[in-house]
MIDOSE-1310 file (N, C-alpha, C; in nm, 2 decimals, decimal comma, always signed):
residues 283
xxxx	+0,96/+0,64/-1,72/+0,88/+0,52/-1,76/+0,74/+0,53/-1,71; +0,66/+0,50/-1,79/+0,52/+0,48/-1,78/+0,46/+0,39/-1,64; +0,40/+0,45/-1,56/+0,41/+0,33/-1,44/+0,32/+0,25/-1,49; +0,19/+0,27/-1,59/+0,10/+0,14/-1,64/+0,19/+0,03/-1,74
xxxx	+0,28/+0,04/-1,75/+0,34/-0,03/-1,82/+0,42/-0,11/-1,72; +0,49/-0,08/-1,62/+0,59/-0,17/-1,55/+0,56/-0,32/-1,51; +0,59/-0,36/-1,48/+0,57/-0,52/-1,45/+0,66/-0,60/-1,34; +0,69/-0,51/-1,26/+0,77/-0,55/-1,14/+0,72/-0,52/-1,02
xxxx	+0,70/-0,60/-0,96/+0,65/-0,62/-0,80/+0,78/-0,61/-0,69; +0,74/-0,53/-0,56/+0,85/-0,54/-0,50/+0,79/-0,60/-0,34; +0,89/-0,73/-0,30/+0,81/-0,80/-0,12/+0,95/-0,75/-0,07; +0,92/-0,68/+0,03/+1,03/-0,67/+0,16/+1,03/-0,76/+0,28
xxxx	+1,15/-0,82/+0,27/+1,09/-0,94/+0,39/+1,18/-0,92/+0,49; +1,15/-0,96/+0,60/+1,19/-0,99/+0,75/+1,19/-1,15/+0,82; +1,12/-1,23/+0,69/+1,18/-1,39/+0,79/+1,01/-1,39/+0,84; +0,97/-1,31/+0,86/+0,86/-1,34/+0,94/+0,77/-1,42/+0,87
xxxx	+0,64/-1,46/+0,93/+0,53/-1,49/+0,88/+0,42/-1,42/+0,77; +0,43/-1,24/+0,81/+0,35/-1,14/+0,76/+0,44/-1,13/+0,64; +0,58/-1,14/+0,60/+0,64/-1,16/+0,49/+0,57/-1,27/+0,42; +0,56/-1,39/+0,44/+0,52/-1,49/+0,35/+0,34/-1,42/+0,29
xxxx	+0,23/-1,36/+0,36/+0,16/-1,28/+0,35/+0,16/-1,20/+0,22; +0,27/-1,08/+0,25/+0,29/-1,00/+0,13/+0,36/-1,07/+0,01; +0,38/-1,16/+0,03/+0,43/-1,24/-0,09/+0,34/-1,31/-0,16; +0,20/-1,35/-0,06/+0,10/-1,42/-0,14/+0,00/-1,32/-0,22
xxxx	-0,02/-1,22/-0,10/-0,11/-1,11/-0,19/-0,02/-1,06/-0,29; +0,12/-1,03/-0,30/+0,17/-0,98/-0,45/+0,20/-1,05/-0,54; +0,17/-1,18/-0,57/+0,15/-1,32/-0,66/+0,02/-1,32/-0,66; -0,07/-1,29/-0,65/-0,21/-1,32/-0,68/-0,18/-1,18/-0,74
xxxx	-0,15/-1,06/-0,74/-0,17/-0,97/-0,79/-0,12/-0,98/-0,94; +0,00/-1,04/-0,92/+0,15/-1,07/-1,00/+0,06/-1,13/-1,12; +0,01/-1,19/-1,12/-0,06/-1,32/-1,18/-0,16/-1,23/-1,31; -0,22/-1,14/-1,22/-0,33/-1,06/-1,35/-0,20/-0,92/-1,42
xxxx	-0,10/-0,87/-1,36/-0,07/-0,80/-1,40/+0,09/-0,84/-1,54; +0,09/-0,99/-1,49/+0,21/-1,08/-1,57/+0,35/-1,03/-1,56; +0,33/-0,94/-1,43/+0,48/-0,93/-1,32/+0,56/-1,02/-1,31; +0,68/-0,95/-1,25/+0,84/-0,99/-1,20/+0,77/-0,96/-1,06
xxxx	+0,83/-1,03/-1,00/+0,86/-0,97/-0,82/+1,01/-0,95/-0,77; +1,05/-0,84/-0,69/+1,15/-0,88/-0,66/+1,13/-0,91/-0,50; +1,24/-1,01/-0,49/+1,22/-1,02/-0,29/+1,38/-0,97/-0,24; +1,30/-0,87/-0,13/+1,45/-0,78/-0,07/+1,39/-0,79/+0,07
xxxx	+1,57/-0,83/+0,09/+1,58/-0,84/+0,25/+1,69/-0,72/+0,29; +1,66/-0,64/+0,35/+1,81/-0,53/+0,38/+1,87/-0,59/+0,53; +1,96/-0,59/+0,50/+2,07/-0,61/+0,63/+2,08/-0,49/+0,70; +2,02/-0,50/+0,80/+2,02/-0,37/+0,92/+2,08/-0,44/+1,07
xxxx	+2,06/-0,34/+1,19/+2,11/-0,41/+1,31/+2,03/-0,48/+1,35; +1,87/-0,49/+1,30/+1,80/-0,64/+1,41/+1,82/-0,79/+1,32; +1,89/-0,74/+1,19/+1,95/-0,85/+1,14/+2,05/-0,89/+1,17; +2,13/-0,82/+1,19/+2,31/-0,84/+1,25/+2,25/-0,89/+1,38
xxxx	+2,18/-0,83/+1,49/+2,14/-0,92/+1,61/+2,09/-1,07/+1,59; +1,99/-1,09/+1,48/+2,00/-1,21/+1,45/+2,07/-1,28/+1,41; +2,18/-1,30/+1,33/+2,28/-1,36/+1,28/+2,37/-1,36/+1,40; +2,38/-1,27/+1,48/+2,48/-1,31/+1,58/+2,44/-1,44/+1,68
xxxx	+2,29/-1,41/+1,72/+2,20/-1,55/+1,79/+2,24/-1,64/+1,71; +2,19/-1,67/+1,57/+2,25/-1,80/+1,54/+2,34/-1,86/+1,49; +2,45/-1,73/+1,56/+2,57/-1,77/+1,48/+2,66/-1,79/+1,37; +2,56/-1,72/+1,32/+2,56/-1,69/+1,15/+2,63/-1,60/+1,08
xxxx	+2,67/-1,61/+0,96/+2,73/-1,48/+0,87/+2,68/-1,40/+0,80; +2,66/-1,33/+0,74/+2,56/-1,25/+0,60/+2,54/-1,36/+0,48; +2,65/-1,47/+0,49/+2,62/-1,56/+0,34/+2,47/-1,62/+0,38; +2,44/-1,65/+0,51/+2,31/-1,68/+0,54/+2,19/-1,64/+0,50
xxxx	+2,22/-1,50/+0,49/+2,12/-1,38/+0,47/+2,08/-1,46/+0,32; +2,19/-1,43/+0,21/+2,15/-1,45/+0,08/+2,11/-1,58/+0,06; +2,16/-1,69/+0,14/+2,15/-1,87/+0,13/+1,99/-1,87/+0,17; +1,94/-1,84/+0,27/+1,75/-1,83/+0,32/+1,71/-1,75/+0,21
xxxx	+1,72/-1,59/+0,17/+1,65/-1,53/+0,08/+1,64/-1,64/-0,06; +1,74/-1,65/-0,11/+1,76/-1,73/-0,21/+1,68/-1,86/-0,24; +1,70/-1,93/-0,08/+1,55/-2,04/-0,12/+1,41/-2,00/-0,09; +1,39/-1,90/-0,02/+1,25/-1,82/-0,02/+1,17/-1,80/-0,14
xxxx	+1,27/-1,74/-0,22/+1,27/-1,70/-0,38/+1,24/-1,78/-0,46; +1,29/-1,91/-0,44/+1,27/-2,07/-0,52/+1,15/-2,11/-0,54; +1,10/-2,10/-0,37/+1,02/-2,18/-0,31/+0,87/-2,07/-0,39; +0,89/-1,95/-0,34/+0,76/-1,88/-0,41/+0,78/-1,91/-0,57
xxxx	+0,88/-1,90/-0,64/+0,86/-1,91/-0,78/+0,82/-2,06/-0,85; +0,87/-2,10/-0,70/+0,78/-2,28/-0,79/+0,59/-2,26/-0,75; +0,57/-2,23/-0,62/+0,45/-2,22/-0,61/+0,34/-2,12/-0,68; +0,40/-2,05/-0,70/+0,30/-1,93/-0,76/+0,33/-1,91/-0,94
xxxx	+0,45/-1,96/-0,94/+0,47/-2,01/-1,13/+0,48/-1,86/-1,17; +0,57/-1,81/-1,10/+0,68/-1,63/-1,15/+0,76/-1,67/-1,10; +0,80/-1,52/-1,19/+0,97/-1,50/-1,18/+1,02/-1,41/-1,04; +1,06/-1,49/-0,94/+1,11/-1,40/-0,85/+1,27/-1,40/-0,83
xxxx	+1,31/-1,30/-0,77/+1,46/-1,25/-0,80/+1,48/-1,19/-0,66; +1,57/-1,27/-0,56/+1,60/-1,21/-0,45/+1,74/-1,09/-0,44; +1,68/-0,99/-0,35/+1,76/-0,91/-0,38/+1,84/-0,88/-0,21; +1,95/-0,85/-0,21/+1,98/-0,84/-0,08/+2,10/-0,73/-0,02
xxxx	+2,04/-0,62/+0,07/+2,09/-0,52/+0,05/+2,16/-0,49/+0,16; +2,21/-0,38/+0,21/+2,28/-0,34/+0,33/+2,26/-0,21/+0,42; +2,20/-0,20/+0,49/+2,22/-0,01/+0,55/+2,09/+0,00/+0,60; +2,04/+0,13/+0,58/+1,87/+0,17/+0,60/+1,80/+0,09/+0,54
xxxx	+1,68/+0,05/+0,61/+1,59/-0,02/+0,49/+1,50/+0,05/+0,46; +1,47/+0,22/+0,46/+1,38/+0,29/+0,45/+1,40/+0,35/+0,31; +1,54/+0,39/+0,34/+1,62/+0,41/+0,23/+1,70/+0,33/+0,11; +1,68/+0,20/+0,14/+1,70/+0,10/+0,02/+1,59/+0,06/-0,07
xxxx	+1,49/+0,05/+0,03/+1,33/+0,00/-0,04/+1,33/+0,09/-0,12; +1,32/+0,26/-0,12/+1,24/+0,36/-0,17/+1,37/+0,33/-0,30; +1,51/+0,30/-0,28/+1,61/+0,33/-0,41/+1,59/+0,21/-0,49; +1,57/+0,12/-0,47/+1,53/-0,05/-0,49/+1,41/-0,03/-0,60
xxxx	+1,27/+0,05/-0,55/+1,17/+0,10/-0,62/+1,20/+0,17/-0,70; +1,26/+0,26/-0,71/+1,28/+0,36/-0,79/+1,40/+0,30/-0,89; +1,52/+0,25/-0,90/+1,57/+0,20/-0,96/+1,53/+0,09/-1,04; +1,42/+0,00/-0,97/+1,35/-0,14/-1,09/+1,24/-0,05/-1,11
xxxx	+1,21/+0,07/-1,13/+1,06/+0,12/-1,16/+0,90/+0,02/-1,14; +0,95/-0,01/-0,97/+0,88/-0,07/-0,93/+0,72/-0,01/-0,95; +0,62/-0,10/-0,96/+0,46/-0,06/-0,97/+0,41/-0,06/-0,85; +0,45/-0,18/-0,78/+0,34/-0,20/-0,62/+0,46/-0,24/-0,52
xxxx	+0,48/-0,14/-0,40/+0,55/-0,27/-0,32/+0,45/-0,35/-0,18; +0,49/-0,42/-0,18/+0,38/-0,54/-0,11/+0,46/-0,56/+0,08; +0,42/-0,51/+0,14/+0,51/-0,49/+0,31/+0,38/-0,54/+0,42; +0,44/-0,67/+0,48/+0,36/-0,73/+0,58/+0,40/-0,59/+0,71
xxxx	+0,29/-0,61/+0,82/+0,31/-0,56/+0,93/+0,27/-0,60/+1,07; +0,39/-0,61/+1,14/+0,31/-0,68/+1,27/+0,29/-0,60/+1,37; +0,26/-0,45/+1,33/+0,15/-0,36/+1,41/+0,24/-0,29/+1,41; +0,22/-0,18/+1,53/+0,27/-0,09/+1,59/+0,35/-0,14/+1,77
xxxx	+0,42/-0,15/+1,74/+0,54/-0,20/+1,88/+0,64/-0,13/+1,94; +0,64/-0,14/+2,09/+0,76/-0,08/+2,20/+0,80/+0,09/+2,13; +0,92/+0,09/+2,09/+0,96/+0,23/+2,11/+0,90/+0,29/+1,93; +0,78/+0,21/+1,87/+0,77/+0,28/+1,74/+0,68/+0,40/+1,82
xxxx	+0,59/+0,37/+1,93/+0,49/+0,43/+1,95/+0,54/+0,57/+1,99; +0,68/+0,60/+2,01/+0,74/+0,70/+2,03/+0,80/+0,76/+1,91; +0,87/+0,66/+1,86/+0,92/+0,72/+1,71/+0,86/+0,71/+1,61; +0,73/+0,65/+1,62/+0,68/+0,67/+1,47/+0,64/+0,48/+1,40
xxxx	+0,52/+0,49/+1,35/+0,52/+0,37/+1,27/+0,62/+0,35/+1,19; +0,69/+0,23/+1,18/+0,78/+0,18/+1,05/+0,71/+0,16/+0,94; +0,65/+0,07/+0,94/+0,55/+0,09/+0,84/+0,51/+0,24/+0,75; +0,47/+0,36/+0,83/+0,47/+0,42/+0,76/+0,58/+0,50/+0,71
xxxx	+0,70/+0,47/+0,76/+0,80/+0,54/+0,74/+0,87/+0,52/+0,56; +0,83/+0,37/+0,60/+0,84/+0,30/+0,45/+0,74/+0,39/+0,37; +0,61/+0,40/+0,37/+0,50/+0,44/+0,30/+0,59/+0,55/+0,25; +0,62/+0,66/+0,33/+0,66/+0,82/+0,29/+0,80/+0,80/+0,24
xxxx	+0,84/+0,69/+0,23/+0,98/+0,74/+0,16/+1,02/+0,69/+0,04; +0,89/+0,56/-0,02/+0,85/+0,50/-0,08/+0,81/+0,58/-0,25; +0,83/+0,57/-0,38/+0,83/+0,64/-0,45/+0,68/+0,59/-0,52; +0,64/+0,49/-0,50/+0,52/+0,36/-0,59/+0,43/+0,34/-0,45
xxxx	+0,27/+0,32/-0,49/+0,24/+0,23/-0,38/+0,28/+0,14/-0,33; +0,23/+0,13/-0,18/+0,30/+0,02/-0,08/+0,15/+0,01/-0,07; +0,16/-0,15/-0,05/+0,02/-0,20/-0,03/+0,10/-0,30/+0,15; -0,02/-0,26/+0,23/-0,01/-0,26/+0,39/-0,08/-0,44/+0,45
xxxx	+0,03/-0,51/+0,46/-0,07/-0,64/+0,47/-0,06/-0,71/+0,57; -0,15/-0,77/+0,64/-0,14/-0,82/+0,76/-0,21/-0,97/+0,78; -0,25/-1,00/+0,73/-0,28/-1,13/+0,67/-0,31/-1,20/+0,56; -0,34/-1,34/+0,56/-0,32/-1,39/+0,46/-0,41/-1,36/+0,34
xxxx	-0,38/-1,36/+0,19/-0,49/-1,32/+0,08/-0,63/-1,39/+0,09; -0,60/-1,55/+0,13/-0,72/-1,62/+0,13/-0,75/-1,62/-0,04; -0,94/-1,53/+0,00/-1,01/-1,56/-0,09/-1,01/-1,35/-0,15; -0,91/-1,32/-0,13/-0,91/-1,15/-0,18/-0,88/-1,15/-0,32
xxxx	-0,93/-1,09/-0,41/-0,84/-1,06/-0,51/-0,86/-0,91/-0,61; -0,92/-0,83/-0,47/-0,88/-0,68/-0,50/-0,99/-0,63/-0,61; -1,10/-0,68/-0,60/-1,18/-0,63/-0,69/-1,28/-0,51/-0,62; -1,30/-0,55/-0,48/-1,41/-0,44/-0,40/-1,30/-0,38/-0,31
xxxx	-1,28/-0,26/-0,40/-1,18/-0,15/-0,32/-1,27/+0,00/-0,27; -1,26/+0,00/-0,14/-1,30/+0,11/-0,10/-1,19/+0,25/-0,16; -1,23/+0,35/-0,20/-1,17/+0,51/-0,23/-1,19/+0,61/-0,17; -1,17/+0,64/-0,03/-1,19/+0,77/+0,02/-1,18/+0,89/-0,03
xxxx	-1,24/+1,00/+0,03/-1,22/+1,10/-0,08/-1,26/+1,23/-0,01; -1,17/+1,29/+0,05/-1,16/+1,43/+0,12/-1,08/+1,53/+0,07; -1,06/+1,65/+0,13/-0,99/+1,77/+0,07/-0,84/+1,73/+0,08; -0,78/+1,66/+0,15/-0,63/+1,63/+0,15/-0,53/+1,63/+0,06
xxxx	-0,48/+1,74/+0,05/-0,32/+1,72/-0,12/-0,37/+1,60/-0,16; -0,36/+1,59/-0,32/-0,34/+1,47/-0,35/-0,48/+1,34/-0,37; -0,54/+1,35/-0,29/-0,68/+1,28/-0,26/-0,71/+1,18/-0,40; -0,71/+1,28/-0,47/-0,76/+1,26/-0,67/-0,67/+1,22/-0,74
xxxx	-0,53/+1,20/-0,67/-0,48/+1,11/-0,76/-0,46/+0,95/-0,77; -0,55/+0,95/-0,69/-0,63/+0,77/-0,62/-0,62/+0,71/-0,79; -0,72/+0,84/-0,85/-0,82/+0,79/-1,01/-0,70/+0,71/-1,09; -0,58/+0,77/-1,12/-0,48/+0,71/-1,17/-0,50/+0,54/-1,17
xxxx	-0,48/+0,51/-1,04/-0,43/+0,37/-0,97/-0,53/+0,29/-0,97; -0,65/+0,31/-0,91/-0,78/+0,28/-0,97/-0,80/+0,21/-1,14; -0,78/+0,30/-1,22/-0,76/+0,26/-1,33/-0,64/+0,15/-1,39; -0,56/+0,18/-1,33/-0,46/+0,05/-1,33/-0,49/-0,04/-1,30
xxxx	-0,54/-0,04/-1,17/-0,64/-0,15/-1,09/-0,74/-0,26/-1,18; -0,84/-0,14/-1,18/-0,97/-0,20/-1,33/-0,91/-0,23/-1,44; -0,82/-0,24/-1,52/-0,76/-0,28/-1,63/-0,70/-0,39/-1,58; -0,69/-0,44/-1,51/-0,60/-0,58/-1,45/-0,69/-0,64/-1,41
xxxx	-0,74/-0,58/-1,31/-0,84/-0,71/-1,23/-1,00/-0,68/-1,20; -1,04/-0,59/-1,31/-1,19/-0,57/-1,34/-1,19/-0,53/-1,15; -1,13/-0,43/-1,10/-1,21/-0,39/-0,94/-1,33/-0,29/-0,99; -1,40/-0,30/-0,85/-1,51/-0,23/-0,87/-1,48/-0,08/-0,76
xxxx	-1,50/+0,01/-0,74/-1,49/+0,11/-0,62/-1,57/+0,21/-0,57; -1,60/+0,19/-0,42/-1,68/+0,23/-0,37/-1,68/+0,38/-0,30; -1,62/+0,48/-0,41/-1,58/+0,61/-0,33/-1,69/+0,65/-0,17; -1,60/+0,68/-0,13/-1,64/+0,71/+0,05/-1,63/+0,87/+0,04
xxxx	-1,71/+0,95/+0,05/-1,67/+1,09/+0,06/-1,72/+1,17/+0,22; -1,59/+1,25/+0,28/-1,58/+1,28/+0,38/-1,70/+1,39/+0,33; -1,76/+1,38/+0,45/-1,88/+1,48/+0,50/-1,79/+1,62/+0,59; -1,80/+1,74/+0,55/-1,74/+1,78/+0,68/-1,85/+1,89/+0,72
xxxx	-1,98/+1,87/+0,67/-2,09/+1,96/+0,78/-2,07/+2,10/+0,77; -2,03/+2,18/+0,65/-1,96/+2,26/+0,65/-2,03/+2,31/+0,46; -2,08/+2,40/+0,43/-2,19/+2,41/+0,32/-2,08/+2,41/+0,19; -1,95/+2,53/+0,26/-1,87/+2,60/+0,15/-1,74/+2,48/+0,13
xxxx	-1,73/+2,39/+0,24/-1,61/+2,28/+0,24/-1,70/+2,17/+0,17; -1,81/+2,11/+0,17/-1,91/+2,05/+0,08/-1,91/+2,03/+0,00; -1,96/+2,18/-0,11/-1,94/+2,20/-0,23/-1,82/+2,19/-0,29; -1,72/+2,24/-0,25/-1,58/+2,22/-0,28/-1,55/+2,04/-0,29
xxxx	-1,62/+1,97/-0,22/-1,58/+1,88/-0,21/-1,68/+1,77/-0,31; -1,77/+1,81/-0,33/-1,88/+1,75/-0,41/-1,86/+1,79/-0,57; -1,79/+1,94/-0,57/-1,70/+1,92/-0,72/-1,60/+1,83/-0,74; -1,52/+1,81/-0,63/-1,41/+1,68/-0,68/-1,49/+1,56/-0,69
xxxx	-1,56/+1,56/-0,63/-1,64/+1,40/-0,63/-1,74/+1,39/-0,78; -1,77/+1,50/-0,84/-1,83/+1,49/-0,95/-1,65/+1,44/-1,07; -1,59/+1,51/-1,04/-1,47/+1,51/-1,14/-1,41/+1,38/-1,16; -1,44/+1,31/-1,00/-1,39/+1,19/-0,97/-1,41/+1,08/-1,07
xxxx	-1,55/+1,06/-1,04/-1,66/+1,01/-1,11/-1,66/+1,01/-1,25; -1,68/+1,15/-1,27/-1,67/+1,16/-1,46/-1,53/+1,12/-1,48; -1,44/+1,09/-1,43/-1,34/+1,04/-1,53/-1,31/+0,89/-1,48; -1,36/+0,80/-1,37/-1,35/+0,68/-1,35/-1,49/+0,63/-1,47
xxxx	-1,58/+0,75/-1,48/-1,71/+0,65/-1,57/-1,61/+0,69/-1,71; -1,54/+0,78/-1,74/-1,52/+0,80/-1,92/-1,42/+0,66/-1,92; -1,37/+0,62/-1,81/-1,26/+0,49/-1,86/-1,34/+0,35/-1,83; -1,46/+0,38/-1,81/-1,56/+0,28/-1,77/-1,51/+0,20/-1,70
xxxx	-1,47/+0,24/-1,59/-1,43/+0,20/-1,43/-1,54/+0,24/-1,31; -1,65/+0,11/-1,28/-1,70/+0,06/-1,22/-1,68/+0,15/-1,09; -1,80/+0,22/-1,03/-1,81/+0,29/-0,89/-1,94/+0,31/-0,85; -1,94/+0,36/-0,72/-2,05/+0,38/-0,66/-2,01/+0,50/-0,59
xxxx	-2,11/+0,56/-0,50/-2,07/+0,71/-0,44/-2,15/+0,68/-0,30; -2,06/+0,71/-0,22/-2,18/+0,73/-0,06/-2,09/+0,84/+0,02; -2,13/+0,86/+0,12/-2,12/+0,97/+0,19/-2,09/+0,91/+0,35; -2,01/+0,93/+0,40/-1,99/+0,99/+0,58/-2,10/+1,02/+0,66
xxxx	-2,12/+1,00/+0,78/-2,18/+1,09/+0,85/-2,10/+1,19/+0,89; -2,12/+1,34/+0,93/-2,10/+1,46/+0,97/-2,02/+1,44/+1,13; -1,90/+1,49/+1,08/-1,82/+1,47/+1,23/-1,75/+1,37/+1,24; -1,68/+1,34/+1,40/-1,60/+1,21/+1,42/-1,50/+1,19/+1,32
xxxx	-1,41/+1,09/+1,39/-1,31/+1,05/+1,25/-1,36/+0,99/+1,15; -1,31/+1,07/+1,02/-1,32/+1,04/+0,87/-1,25/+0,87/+0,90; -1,15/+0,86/+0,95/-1,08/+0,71/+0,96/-1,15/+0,60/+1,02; -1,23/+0,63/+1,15/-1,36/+0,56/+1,19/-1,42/+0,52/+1,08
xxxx	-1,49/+0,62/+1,05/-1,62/+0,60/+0,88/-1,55/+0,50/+0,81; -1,42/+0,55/+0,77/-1,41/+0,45/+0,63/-1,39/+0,33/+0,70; -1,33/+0,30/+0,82/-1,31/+0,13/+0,83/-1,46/+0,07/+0,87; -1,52/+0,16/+0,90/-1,68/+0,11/+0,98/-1,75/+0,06/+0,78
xxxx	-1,73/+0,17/+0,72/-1,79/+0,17/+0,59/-1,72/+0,03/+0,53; -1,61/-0,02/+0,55/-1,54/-0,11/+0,46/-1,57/-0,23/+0,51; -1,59/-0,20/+0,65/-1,65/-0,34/+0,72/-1,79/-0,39/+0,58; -1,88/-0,29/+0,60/-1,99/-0,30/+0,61/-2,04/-0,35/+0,43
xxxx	-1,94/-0,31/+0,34/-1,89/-0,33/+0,21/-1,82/-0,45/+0,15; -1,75/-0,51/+0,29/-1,68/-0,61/+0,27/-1,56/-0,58/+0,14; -1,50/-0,46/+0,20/-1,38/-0,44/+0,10/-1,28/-0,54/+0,13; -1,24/-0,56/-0,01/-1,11/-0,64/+0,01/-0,98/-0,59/+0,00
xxxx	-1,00/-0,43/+0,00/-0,88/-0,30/+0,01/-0,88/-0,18/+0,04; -0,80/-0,06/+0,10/-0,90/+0,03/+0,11/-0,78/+0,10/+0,05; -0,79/+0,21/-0,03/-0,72/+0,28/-0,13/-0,66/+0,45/-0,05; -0,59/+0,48/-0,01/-0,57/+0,59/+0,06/-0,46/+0,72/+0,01
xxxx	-0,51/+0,84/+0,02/-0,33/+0,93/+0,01/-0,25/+0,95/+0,16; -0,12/+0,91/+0,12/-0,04/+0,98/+0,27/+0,04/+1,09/+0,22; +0,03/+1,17/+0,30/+0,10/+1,31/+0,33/+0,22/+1,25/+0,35; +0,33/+1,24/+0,26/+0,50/+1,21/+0,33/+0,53/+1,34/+0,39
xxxx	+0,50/+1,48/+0,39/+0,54/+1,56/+0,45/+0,51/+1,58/+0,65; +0,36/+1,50/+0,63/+0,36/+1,47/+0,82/+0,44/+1,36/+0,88; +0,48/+1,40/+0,97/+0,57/+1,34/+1,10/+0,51/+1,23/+1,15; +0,52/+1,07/+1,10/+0,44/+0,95/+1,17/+0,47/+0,98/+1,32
xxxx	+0,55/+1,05/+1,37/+0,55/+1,05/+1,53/+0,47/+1,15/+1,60; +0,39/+1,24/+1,50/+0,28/+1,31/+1,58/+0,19/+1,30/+1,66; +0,17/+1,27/+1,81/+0,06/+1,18/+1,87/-0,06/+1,27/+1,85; -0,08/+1,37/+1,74/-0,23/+1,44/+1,70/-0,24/+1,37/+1,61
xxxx	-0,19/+1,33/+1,53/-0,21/+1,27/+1,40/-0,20/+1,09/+1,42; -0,35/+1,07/+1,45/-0,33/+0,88/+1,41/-0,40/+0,82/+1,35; -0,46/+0,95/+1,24/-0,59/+0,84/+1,10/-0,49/+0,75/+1,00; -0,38/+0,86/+0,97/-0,31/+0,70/+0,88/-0,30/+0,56/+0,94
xxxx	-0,25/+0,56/+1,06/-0,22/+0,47/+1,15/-0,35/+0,39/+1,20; -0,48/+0,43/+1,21/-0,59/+0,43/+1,28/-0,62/+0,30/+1,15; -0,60/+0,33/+1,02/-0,63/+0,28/+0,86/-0,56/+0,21/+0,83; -0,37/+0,22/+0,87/-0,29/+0,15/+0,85/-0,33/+0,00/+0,96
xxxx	-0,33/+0,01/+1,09/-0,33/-0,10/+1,17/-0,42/-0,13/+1,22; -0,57/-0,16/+1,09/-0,72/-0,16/+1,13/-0,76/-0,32/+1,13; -0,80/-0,31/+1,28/-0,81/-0,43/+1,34/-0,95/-0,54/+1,27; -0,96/-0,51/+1,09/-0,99/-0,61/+1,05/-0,88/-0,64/+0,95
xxxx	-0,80/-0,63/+0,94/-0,70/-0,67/+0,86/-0,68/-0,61/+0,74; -0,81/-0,53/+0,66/-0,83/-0,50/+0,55/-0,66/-0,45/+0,46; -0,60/-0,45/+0,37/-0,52/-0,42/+0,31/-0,52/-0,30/+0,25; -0,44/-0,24/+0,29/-0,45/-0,11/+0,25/-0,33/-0,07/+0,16
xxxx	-0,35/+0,06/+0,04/-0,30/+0,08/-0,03/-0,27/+0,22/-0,02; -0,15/+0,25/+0,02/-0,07/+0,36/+0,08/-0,04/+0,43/-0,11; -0,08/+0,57/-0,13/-0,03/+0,64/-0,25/+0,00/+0,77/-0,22; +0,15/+0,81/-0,19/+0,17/+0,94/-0,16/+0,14/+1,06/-0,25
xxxx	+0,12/+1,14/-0,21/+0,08/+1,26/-0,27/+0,19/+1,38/-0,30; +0,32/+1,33/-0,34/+0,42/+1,35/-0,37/+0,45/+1,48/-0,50; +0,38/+1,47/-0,61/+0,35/+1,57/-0,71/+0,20/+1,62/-0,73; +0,22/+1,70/-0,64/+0,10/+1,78/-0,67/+0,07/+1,81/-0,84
xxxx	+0,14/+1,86/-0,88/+0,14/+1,88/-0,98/+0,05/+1,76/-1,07; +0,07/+1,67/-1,05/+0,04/+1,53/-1,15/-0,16/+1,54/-1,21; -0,15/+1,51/-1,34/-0,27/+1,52/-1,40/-0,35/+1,39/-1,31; -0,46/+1,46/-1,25/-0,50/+1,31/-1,14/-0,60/+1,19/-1,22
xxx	-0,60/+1,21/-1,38/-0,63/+1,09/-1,44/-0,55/+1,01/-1,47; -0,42/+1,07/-1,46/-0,33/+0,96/-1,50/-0,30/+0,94/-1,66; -0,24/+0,80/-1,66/-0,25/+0,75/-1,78/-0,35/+0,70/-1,87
C-alpha cells in the first residue's frame, strides 16, 4: 500500500493525561489528512497491576477504552475505533501498524523514569520497532498545527529519507521546513554533506515544498544545535531518523533521547531508517 494514500491514525493509550495529548495532536492532524484513528490500549503487567488495585477485570479495560473513543469522536467529529490488545505492547503497536497500514502513530510520554534509565527509553523502544512514524508528544497541541517543522540533516543511514514525509506533510498541511545541517568541521565530511543538502533541496523545491537552509556551529552535540535551533525557530516539530539497529540502553548514545525528552516539549517525529534501500523522494 501506498503510505500517501493511507488514512489511519494510530493513539496508544495508557489512561494517562499525555494519552489525551496524543489524541489531540492526532485529530488536529486527522482533520487535514481526513483520517481514521485507531485507539489501542495493550493489556500488559502494569495493567493487570492496575486492574487488580481497582479490583477490576479486563471487561474494564474495553468498557473505559470504549468510552474514551466516544468521547474523542464526538469532540473532534472522526471516526475512532478502539482497539484492545494483550501481551507486549512493543510488539502489538508495531503489528497493529503494520496490519491497519497505519500512516502516523501519535505516543504521549512522561519522560524517562526509574529502571528505563537502565533498560532503555520505552518510548524509543516503541519508535524502533514501529514500522510508520511515531510522532513523540508531551503536551498539549494548543495552538500547533505542524506547519514550521524543523529537518535535520547529517550523514546518518537514512537521514534523506525525511524528504518522503515532508512531502506528505506539505500536501496536507502546507508545512514549511527549516533543514538544519550538521556542520562537522571536517572539509571532506562537508562536502559529502553539502551534496546531500543540495539533493535535499532540489527535490523538496521540484514538489514545491517550502524550505529554508542553515547550518550548525562546528562541534558539540548536533542534538544541542537542533533543539537550541528549534527554540529559536519556534518549531512546532522537529523531524528526525532513528537507527532501530542502536541499543536505547547505550549510556554513549543519548541524542535520540537528548531530542526525544527535550525540555521544551517540541514534538518530535521519530522515522526509522529501516530500508536503506528506499528512493528518498518517495512518492
Amino acid at each position: 500500500m501506498d503510505t500517501a494514500d493511507q488514512t489511519t491514525f494510530l493513539v496508544s493509550t495508557d489512561f494517562t493525561e499525555v494519552s489525551d495529548h496524543a489524541m489531540e495532536h492526532a485529530a488536529m492532524l486527522a482533520s487535514h489528512f481526513g483520517a481514521k484513528i485507531l485507539l489501542v490500549h495493550v493489556i500488559d503487567k502494569y495493567t493487570r497491576r492496575m486492574l487488580k488495585r481497582e479490583k477490576q477485570n479486563e471487561d474494564y479495560v474495553t468498557e473505559k477504552l470504549s468510552g474514551i473513543a466516544n468521547e474523542a469522536a464526538a469532540k473532534y467529529k472522526l471516526e475512532v475505533t478502539p482497539i484492545v490488545k494483550k501481551g507486549k505492547v512493543c510488539q502489538n503497536i508495531a503489528d497493529i501498524a503494520k496490519e491497519y497500514g497505519i500512516l502516523f502513530h501519535f505516543l504521549g510520554t512522561h519522560g524517562k523514569k526509574g529502571l528505563q534509565h537502565i533498560t532503555g527509553s520505552f518510548a524509543l523502544k516503541v519508535v524502533k520497532r514501529c514500522p510508520c512514524p511515531v510522532v513523540i508528544i508531551q503536551q498539549p497541541a494548543g495552538n500547533i498545527t505542524y506547519k514550521k517543522i524543523v529537518f535535520p540533516l547529517d550523514l546518518q543511514p537514512g537521514s534523506k529519507q525525511k524528504i518522503k514525509w515532508a512531502k506528505i506533510l506539505h500536501r496536507k498541511t502546507g508545512s514549511h521546513f527549516d533543514i538544519f545541517v550538521e556542520n562537522y568541521g571536517d572539509k571532506d565530511t562537508d562536502r559529502k554533506l553539502n551534496a546531500d543538502r543540495k539533493q535535499v533541496v532540489e527535490i523538496l523545491e521540484h514538489n514545491k515544498v517550502p524550505n529554508t537552509v542553515s547550518c550548525s556551529s562546528p562541534g558539540g552535540s548536533f542534538a544541542k544545535h537542533i533543539l537550541q535551533f528549534a527554540r529559536e525557530k519556534g518549531a512546532e516539530a522537529i523531524m528526525v531518523t532513528s537507527d532501530p539497529d542502536k541499543l536505547t540502553c547505550n549510556p554513549f548514545n543519548k541524542e535520540e533521547e537528548r531530542i526525544l525528552y527535550n525540555r521544551e516539549k517540541i514534538p518530535v517525529m521519530f522515522i526509522n531508517s529501516r530500508n536503506l534501500s528506499l528512493v528518498i523522494g518517495g512518492p
